[in-house]
C-alpha positions in Angstrom: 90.4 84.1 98.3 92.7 81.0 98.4 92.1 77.7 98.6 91.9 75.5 101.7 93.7 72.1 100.5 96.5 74.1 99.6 98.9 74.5 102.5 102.5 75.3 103.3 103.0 77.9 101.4 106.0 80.4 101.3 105.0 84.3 101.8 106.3 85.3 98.2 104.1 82.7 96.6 101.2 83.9 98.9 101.3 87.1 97.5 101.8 86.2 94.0 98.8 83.8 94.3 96.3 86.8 95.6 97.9 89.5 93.4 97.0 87.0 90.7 93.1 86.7 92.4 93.0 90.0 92.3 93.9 90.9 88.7 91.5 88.1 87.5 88.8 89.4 89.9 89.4 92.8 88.3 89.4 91.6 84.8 86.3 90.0 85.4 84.2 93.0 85.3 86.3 95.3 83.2 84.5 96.8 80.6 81.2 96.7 82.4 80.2 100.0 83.0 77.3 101.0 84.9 75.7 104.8 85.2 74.7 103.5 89.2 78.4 102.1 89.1 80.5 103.7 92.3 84.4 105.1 90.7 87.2 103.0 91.2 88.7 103.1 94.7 92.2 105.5 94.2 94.9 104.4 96.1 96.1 108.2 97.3 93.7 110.0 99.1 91.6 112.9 97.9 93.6 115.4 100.2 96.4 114.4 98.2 95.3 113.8 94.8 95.1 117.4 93.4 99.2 117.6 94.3 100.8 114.9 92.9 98.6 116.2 89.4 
């Protein structure tokens, strides 16, 4: 992700740059459901999941 020629960045604008990568990335494929598709990653782990419910 990123571009090359761009350089000199500050770290805020970094992450605002891939946080917007991402989303488009993301948006990309919403919608487009597959039955062979793997679930979306969750952030919290399985262990944890059934508590915070």
């Amino acid at each position: 992700m990123g571009l090359a020629e761009v350089k000199g960045k500050l770290p805020i604008e970094i992450a605002v740059s891939i946080a917007a990568e991402v989303i488009a990335t993301y948006n990309v494929s919403f919608g487009q459901h597959s039955a062979n598709a793997e679930p979306i990653a969750r952030l919290l782990p399985a262990s944890r999941r059934s508590q915070s419910q």
